[in-house]
C-alpha positions as a Markdown table, in Angstrom:
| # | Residue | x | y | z |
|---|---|---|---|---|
| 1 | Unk | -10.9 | -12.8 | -26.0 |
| 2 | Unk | -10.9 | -10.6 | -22.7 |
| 3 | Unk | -9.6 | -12.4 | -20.0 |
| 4 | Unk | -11.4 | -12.9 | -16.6 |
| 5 | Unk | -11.1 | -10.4 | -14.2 |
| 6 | Unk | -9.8 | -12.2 | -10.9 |
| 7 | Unk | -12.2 | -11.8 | -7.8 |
| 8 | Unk | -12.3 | -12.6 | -4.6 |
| 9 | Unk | -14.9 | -12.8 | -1.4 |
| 10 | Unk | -14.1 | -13.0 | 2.1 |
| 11 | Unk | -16.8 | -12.2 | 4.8 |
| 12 | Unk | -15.0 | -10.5 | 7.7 |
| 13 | Unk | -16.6 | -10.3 | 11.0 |
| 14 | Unk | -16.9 | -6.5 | 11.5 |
| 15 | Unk | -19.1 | -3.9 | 10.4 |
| 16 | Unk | -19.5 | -2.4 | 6.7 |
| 17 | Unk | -18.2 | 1.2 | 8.1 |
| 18 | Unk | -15.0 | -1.1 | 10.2 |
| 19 | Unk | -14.2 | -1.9 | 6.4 |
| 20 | Unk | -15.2 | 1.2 | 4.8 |
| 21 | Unk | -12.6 | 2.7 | 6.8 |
| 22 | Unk | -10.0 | 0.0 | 6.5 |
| 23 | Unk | -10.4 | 0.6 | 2.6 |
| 24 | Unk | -10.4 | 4.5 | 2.6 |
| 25 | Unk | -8.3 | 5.7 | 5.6 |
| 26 | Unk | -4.5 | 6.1 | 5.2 |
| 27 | Unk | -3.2 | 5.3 | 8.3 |
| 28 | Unk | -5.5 | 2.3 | 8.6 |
| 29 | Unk | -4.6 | 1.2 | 5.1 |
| 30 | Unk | -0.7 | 0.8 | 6.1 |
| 31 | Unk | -1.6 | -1.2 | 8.5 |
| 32 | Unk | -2.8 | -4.3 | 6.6 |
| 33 | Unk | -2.3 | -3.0 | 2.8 |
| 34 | Unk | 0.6 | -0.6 | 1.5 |
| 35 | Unk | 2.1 | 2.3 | 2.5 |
| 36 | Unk | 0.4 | 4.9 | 1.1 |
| 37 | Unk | 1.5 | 8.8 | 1.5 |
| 38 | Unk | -1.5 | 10.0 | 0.6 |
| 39 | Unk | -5.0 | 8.8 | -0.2 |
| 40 | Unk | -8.6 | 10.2 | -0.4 |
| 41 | Unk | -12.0 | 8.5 | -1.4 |
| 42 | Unk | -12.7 | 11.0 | -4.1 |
| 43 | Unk | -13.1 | 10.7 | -7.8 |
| 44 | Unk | -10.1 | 11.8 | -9.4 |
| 45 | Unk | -7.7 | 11.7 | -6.7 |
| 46 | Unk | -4.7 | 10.3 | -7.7 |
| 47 | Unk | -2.2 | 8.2 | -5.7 |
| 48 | Unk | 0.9 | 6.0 | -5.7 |
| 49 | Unk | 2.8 | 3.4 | -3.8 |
| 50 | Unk | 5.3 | 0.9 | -4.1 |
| 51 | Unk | 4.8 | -3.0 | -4.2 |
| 52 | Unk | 6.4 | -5.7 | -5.8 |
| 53 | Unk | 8.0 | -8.9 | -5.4 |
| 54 | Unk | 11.2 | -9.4 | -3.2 |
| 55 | Unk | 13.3 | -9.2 | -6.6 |
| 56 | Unk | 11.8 | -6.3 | -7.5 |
| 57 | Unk | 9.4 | -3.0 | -6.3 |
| 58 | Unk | 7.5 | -1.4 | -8.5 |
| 59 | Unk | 5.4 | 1.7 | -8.7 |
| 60 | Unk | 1.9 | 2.1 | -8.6 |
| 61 | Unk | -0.2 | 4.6 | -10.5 |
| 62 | Unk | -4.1 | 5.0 | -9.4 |
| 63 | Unk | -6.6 | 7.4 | -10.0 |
| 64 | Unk | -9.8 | 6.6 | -7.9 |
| 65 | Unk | -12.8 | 5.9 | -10.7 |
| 66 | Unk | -15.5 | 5.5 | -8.3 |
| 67 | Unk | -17.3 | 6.2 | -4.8 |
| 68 | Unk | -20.2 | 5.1 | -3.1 |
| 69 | Unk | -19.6 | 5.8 | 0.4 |
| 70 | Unk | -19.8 | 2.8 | 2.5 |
| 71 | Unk | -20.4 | 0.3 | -0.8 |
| 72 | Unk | -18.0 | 0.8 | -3.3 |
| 73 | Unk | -14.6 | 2.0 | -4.2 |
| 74 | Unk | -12.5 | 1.8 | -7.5 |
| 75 | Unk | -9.4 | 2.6 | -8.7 |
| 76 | Unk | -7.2 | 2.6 | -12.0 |
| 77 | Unk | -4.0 | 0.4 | -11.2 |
| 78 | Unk | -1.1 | 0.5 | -13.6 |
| 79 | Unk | 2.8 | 0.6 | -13.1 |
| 80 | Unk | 5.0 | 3.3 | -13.8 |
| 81 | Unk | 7.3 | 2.3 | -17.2 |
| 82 | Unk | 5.0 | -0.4 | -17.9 |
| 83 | Unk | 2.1 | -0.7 | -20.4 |
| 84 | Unk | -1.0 | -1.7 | -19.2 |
| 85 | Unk | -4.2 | -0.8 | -17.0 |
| 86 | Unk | -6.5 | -2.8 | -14.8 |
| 87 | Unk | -9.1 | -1.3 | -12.4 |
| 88 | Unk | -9.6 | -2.7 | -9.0 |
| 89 | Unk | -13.1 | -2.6 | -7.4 |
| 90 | Unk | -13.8 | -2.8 | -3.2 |
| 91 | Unk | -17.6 | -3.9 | -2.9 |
| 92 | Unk | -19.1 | -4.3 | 0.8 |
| 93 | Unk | -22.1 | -5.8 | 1.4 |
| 94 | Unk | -23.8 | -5.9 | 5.1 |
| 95 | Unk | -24.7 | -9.4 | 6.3 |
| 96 | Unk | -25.7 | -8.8 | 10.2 |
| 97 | Unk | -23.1 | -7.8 | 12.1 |
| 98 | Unk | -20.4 | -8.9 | 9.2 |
| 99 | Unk | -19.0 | -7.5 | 6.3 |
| 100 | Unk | -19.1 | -9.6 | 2.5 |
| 101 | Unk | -16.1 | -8.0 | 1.1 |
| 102 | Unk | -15.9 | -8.4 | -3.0 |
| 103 | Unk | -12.4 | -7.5 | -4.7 |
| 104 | Unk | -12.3 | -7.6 | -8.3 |
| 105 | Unk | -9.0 | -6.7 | -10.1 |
| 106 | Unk | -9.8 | -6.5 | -14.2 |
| 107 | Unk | -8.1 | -5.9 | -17.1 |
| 108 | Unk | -4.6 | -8.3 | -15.9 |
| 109 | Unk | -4.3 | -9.5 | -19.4 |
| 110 | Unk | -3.5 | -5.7 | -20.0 |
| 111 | Unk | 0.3 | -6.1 | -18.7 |
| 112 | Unk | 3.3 | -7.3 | -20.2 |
| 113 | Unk | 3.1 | -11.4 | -20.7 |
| 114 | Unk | 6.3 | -13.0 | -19.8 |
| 115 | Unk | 7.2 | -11.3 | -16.3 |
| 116 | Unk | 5.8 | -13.1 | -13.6 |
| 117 | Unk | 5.4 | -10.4 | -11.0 |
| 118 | Unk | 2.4 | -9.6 | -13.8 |
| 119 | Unk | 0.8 | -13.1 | -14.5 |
| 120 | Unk | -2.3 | -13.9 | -12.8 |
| 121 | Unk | -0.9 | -16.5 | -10.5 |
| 122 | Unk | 1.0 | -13.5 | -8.7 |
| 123 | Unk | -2.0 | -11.5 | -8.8 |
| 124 | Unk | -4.5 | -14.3 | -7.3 |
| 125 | Unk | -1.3 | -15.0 | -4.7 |
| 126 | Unk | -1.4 | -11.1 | -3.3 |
| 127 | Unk | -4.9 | -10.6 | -3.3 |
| 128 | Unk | -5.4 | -14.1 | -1.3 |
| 129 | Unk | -2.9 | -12.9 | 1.2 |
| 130 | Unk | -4.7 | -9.4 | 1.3 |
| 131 | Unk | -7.8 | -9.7 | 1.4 |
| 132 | Unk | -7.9 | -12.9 | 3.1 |
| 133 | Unk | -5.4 | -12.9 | 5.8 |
| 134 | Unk | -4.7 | -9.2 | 6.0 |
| 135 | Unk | -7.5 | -7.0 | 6.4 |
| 136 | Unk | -9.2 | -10.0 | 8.2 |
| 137 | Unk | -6.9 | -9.9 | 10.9 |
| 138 | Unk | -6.9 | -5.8 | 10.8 |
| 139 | Unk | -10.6 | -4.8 | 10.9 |
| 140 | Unk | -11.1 | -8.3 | 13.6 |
| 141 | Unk | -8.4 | -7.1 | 15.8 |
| 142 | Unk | -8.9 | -3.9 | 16.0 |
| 143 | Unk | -10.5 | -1.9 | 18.5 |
């Protein structure tokens, strides 16, 4: 049985290209999300970072799977000496003047059971934190 794919919605109170932007630009996306060196919203582009728990970091592999300028943005995320791959999927949707921001991370059960920086409880922990303190507070703060 495949296991759910863990989502999350937040509307944030700025535009859809305020969170485009938040999602695609580098320097914007240290700001609230990792630190990556390099990123670019096109197919194929691959990029790493490092993220973890405060026991231990670990790398990120991601390849971006999909574009839709202003809508959508997805990306393979696995770990470096782990097995396991899960894509994660930015969707924006305009409502007025705010932004309905959709995260879905799938394919969790894909990673090694029995570490807990993997189990979905860590997973649904970041995420919360991420998406609904951290780019909230960016893209509303900004100016």
């Amino acid at each position: 049985m495949k296991a759910e794919p863990f989502v999350i919605e937040r509307t944030l109170n700025a535009s859809p290209q305020k969170v485009w932007e938040a999602i695609t630009d580098r320097d914007k996306m240290k700001q609230w999300y990792f630190d990556i060196t390099e990123f670019r919203p096109e197919v194929g582009f691959e990029f790493t970072f490092n993220g973890g728990s405060e026991e231990k970091t670990y790398v990120h592999l991601c390849k971006v799977t999909k574009v839709e300028p202003g809508k959508t943005l997805q990306y393979s995320w696995r770990y470096r000496d782990y097995p396991g791959n899960s894509f994660v999927t930015f969707e924006l949707f305009a409502e007025g003047s705010a932004t309905r921001l959709k995260l879905t991370h799938e394919g969790l059960e894909t990673f090694p059971t029995g570490n807990k920086d993997f189990a979905r409880e860590s997973f649904s922990a970041g995420w919360t934190y991420i998406i609904g303190t951290s780019i909230r507070e960016f893209v509303e703060n900004e100016r």
